[in-house]
N, C-alpha and C positions, 0 to 999 in steps of 0.2 A: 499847438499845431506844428509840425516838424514842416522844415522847407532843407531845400536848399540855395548855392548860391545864383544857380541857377532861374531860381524865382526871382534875384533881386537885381540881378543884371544881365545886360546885353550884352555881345562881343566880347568874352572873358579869354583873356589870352593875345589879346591884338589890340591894338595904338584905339580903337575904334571903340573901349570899353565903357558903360554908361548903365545910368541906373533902366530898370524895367519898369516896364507903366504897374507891373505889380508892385512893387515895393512901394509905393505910393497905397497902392491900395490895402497894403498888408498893414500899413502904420498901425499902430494902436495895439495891433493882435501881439497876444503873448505866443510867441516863437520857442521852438528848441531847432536848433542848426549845429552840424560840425564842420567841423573848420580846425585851424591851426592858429596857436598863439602868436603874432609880432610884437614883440617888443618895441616901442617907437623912442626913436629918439633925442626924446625932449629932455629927459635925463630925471622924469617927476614918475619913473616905474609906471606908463601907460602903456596900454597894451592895446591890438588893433584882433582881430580876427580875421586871419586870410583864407584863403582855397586851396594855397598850394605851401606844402613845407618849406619853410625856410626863405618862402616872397617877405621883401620889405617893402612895402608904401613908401616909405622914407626916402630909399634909394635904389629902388627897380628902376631899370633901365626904359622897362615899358608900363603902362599903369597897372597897379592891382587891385583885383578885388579887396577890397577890406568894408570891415564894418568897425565903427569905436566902440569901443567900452567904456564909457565915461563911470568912474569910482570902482573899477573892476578891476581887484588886486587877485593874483594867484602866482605860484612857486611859478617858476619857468620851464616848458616842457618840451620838448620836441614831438612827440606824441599826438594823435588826434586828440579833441576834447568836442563835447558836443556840451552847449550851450542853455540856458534856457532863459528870458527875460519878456522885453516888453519892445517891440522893434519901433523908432522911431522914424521916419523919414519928412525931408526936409530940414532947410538951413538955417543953423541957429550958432549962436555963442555960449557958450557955458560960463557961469560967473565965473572961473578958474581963466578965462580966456582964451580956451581951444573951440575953432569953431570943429563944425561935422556937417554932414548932411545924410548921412546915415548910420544909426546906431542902434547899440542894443540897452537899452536902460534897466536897472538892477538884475545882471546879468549872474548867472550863478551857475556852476558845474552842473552838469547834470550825471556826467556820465566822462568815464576816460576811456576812450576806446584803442586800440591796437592800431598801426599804421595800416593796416588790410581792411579794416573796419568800418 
């Protein structure tokens, strides 16, 4: 089912940003989404998927959308990429010890698409 970030949050772009009562309901459903790569920096090559090119989670001034990729390795892109996995939502620990509360699990390219794309 393709979304976008739009299904999974509220108030995207403003102090006020928060998950959607969808994303809760979307749990479980195997997703394809585009987005942009973040690079996080924990320094263990994780990757976040954002909204907007070149937002960090890590160190945006205001919140950003992101979703994790727990075990989701890929080159580094500037580019869109659109996504495909298994959306998880709600709060957990990973035995690695990064918590989340929204993610994509066994997440895999689907598609590289053009920045107009």
């Amino acid at each position: 089912m393709k979304i976008g970030f739009d299904d999974l949050f509220a108030g995207r772009g403003g102090a006020e940003l928060a998950f959607s009562e969808r994303a809760a309901a979307l749990s479980g459903s195997e997703v394809e989404i585009r987005g942009f790569l973040a690079p996080l920096h924990d320094g263990a090559g994780r990757f976040a998927l954002v909204d907007t090119p070149g937002a960090c989670p890590d160190c945006a001034p205001a919140p950003v959308a992101a979703i994790h990729l727990p075990g989701f390795r890929a080159a580094p892109t500037t580019s869109a990429v659109r996504l495909r996995g298994r959306l998880a939502y709600g709060f957990t620990i990973a035995a690695d010890g990064v918590a989340s509360f929204l993610r994509i699990e066994n997440a895999s390219i689907a598609t590289g698409l053009a920045r107009g794309g």
